[in-house]
KEBAMI-617095 format. One record per residue: residue in three letters; x, y, z of N, C-alpha, C in turn. Coordinates in pm, 1 decimal. Example, Ala and Ser with C-alpha at 12.3 -4.5 7.8 and 13.67 -1.06 7.14 Angstrom:
KEBAMI-617095
(site ALA, (1319.0, -569.0, 780.0), (1230.0, -450.0, 780.0), (1320.0, -330.0, 780.0));
(site SER, (1285.0, -225.0, 708.0), (1367.0, -106.0, 714.0), (1290.0, 3.0, 787.0));
end
This chain:
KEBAMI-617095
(site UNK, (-588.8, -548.6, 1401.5), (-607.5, -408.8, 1435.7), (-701.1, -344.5, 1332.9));
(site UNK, (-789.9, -220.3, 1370.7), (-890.0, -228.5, 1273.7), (-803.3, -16.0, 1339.1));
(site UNK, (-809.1, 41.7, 1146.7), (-762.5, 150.7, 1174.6), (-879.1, 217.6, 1072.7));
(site UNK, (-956.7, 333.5, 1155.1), (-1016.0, 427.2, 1084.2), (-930.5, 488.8, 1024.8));
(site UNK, (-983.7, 503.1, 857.0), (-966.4, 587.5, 725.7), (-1013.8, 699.5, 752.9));
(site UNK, (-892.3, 859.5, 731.3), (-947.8, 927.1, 701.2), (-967.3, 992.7, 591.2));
(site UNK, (-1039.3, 1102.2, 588.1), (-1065.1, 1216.3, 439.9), (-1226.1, 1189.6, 359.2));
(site UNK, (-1319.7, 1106.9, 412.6), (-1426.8, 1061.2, 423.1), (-1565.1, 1124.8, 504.5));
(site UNK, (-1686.9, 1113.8, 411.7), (-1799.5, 1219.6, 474.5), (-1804.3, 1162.7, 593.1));
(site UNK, (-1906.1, 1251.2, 677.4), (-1967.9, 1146.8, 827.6), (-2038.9, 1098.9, 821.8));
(site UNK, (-2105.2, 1046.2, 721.3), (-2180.7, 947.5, 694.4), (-2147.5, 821.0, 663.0));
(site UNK, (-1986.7, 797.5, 610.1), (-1936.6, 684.3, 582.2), (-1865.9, 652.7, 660.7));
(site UNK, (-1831.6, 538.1, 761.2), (-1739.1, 469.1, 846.3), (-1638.2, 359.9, 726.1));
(site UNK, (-1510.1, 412.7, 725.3), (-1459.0, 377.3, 644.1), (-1304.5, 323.1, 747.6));
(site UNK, (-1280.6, 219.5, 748.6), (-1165.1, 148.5, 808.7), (-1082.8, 21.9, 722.5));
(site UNK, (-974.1, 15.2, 799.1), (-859.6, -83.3, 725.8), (-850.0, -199.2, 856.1));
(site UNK, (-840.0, -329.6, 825.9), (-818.4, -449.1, 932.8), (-669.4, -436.5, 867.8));
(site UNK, (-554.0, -442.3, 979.4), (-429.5, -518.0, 952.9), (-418.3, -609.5, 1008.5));
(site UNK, (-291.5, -707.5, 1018.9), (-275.9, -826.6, 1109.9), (-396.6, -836.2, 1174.7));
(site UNK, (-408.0, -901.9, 1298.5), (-525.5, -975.9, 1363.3), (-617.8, -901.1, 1398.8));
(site UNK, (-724.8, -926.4, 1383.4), (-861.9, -825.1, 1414.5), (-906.3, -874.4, 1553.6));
(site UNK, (-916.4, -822.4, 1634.9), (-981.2, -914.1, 1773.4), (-1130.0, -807.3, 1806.5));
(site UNK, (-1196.1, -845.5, 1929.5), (-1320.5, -818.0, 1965.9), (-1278.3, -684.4, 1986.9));
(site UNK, (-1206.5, -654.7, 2072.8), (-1138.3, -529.9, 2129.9), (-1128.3, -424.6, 2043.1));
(site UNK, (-1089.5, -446.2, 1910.0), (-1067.6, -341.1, 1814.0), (-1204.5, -328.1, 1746.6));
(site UNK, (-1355.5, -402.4, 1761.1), (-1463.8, -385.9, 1711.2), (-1517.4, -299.2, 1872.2));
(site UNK, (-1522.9, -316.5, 1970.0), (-1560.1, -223.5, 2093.0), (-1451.4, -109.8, 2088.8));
(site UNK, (-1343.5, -82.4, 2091.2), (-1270.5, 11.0, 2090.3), (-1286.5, 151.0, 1952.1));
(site UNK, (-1287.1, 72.2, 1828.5), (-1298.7, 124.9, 1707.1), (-1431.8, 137.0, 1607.0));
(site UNK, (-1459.4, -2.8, 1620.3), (-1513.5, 3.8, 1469.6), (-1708.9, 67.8, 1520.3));
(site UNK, (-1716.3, -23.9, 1632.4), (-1856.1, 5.1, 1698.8), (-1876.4, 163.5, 1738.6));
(site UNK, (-1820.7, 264.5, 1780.8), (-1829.2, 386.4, 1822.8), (-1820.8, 482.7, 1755.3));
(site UNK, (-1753.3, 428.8, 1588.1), (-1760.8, 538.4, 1486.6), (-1904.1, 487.7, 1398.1));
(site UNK, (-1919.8, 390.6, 1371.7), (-2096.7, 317.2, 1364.2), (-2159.4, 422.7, 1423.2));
(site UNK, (-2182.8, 443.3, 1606.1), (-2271.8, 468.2, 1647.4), (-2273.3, 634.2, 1608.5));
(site UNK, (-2148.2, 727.0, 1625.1), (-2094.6, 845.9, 1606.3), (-2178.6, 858.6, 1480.6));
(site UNK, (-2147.7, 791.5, 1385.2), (-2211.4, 821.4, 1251.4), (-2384.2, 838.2, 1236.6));
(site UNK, (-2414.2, 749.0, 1354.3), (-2581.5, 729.0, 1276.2), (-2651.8, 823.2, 1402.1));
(site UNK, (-2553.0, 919.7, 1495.1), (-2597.9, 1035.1, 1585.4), (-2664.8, 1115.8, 1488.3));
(site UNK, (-2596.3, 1128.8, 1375.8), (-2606.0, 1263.7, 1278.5), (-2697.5, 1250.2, 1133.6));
(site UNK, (-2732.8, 1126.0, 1117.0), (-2757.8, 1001.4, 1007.6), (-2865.3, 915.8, 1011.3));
(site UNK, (-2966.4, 864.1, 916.9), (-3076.1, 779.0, 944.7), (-2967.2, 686.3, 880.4));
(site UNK, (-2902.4, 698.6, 786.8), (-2829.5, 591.9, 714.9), (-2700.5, 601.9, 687.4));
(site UNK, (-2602.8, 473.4, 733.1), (-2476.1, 540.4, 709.2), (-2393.4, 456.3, 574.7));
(site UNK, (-2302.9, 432.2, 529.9), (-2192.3, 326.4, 475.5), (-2047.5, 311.2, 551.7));
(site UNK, (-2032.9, 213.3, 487.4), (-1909.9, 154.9, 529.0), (-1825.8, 109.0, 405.1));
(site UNK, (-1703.3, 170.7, 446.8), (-1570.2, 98.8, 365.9), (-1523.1, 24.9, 462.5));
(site UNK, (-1485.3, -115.0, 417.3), (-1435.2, -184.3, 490.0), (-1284.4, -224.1, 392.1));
(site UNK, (-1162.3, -256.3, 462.1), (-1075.7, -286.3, 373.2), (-1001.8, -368.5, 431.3));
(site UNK, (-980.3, -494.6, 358.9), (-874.0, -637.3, 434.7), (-744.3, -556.3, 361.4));
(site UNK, (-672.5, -513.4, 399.6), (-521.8, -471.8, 385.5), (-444.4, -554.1, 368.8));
(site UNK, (-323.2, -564.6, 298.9), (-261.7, -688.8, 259.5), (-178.2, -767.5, 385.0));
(site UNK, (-155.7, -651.9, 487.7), (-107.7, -734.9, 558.7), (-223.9, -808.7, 667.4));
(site UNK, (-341.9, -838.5, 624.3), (-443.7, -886.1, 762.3), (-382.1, -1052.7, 740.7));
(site UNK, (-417.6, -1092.9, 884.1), (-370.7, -1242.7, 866.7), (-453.6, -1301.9, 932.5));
(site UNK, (-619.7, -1214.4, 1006.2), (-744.6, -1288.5, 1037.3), (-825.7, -1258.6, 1186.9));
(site UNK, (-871.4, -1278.4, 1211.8), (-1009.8, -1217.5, 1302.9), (-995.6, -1371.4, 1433.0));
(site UNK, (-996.1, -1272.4, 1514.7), (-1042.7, -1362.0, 1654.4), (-1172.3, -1422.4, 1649.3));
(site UNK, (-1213.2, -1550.8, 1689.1), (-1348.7, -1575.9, 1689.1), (-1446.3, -1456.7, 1760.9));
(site UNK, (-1412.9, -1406.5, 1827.6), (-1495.6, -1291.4, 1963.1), (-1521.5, -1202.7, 1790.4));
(site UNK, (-1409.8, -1159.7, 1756.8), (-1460.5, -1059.5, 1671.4), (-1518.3, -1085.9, 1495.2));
(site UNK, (-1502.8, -1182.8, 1506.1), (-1624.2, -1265.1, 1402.0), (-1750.9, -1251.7, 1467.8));
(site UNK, (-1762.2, -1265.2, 1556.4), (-1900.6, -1262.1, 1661.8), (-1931.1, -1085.5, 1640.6));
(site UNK, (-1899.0, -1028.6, 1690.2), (-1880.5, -865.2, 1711.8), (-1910.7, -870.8, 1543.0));
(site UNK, (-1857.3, -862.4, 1486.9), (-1887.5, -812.2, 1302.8), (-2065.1, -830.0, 1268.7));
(site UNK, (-2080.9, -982.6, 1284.3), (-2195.9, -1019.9, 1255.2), (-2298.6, -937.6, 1359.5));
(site UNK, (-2264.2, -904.8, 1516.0), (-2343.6, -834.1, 1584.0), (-2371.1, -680.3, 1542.8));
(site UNK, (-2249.9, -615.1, 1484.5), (-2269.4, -490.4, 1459.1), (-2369.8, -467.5, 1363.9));
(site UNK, (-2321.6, -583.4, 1235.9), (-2419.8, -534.2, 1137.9), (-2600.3, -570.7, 1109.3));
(site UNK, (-2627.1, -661.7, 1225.5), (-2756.4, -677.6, 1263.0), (-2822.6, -600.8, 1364.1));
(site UNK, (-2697.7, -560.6, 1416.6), (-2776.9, -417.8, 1537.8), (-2807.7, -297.3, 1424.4));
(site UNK, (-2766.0, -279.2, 1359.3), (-2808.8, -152.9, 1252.0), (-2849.3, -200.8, 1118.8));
(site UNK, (-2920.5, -348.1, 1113.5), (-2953.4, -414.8, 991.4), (-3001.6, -278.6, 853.8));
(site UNK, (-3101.4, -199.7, 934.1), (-3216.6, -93.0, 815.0), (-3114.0, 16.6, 823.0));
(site UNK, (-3023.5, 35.6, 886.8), (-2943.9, 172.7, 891.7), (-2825.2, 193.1, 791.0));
(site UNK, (-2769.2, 66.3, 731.0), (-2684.5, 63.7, 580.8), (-2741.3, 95.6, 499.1));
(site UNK, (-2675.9, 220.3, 401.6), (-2698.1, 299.9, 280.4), (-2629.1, 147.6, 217.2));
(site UNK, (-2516.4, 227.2, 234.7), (-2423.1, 97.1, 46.1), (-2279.4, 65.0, 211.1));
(site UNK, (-2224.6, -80.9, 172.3), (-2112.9, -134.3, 225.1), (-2030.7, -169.8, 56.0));
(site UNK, (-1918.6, -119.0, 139.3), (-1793.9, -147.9, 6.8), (-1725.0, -213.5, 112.4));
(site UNK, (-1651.4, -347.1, 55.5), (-1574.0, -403.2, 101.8), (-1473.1, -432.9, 25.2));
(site UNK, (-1292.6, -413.8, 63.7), (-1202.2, -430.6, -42.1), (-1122.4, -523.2, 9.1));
(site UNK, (-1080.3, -632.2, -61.3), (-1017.8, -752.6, -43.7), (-960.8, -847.2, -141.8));
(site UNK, (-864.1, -897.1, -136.3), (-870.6, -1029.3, -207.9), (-842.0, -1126.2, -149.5));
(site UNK, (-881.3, -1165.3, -47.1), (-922.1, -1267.0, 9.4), (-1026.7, -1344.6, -69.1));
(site UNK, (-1034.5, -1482.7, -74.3), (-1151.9, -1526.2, -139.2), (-1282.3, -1550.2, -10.5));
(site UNK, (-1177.5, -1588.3, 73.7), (-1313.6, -1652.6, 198.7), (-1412.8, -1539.8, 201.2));
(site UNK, (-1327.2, -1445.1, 257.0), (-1390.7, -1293.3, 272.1), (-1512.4, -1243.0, 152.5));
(site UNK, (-1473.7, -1226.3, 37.8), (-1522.2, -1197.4, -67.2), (-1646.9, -1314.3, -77.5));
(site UNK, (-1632.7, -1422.9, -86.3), (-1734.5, -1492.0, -84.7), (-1799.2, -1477.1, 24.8));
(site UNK, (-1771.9, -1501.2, 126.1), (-1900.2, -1468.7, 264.6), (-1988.4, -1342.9, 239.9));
(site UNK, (-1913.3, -1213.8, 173.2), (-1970.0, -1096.2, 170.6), (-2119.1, -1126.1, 12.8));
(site UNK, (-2064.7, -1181.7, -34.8), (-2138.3, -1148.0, -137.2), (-2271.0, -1290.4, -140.2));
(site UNK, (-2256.9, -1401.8, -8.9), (-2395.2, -1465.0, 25.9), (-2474.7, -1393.6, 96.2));
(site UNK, (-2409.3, -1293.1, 224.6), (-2455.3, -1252.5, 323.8), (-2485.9, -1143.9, 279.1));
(site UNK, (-2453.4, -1050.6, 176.1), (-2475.3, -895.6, 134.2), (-2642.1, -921.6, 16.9));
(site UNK, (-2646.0, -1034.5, -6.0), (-2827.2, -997.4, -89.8), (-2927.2, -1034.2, 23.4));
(site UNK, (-2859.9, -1050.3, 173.3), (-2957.7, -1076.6, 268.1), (-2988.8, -881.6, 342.6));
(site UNK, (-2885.5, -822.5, 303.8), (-2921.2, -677.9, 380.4), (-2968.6, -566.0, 266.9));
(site UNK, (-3036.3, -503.2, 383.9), (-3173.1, -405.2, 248.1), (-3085.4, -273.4, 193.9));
(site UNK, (-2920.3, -309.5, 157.4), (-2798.0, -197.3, 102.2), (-2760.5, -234.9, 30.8));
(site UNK, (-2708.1, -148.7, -65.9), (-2612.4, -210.3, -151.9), (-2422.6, -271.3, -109.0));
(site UNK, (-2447.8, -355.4, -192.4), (-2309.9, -441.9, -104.8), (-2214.5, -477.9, -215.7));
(site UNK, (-2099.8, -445.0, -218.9), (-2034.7, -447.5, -329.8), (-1896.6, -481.1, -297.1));
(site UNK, (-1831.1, -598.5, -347.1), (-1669.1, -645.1, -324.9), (-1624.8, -584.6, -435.7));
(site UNK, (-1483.0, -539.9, -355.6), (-1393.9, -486.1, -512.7), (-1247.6, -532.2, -452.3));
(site UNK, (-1150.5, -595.5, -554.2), (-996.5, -593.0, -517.7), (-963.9, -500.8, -476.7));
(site UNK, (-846.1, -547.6, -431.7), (-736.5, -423.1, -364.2), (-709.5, -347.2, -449.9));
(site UNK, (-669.6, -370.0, -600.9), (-642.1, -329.2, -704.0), (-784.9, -206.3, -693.3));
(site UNK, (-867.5, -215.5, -698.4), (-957.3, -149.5, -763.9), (-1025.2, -67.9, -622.4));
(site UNK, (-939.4, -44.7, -566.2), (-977.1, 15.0, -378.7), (-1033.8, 208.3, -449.5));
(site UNK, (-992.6, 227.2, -544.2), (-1011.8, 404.4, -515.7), (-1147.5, 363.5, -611.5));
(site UNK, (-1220.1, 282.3, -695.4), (-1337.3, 267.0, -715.7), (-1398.7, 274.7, -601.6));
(site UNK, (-1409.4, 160.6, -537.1), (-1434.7, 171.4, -426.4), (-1485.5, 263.2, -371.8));
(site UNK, (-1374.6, 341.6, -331.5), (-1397.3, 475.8, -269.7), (-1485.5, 578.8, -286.5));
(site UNK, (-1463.5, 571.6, -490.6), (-1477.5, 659.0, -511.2), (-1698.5, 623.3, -526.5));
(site UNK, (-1715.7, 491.4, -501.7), (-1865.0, 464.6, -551.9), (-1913.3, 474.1, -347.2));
(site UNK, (-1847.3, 453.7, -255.6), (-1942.6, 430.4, -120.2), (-1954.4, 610.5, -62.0));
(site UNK, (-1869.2, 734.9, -157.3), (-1915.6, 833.1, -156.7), (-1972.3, 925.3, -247.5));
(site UNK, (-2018.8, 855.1, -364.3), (-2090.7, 912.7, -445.6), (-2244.2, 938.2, -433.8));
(site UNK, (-2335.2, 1025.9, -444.5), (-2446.1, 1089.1, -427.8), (-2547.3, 907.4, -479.6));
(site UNK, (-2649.9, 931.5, -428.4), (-2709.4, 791.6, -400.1), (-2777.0, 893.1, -582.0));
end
């Protein structure tokens, strides 16, 4: 399940994955606050956050992730991603010096950094 965060500018799409992430919750959720955001926006960010209880992503929506963020490749300001997952954390940080944003993993522990750096003034 992928749950939008609130208390965040409209420029940042900021969400939590719990238990299983499927395609459905990237068309239902994650894709329409993307698009909502970059109505108003040449550039947006993203908080992304693996929550302790996630236990993993449908193949469809492994597919959907990688589609979203190549449909708006030039349109990422900065992505924060919070996790301690290792798979996760490592995929992000081969695939994040391939996009023209800043891309930054932080623990769970360290989630209100986080926060506090994907809404700070560029």
């Amino acid at each position: 399940m992928i749950a939008l965060l609130k208390g965040f500018p409209s420029n940042v799409v900021a969400i939590a994955c719990h238990g299983n992430v499927s395609r459905q919750d990237y068309d239902d959720v994650l894709i329409p606050a993307v698009e909502k955001a970059l109505q108003s926006h040449d550039k947006v960010r993203m908080l992304y956050e693996v929550a302790p209880d996630f236990t993993g992503y449908e193949a469809g929506a492994a597919w959907e992730d990688f589609k979203t963020g190549m449909e708006h490749f030039t349109k990422w300001d900065r992505i924060a991603v919070i996790t301690d997952i290792e798979w996760i954390s490592g995929a992000v940080k081969i695939f994040g010096v391939f996009l023209p944003s800043s891309v930054r993993v932080y623990p769970l522990a360290e989630a209100a950094q986080a926060r506090l750096w994907i809404t700070q003034a560029s």
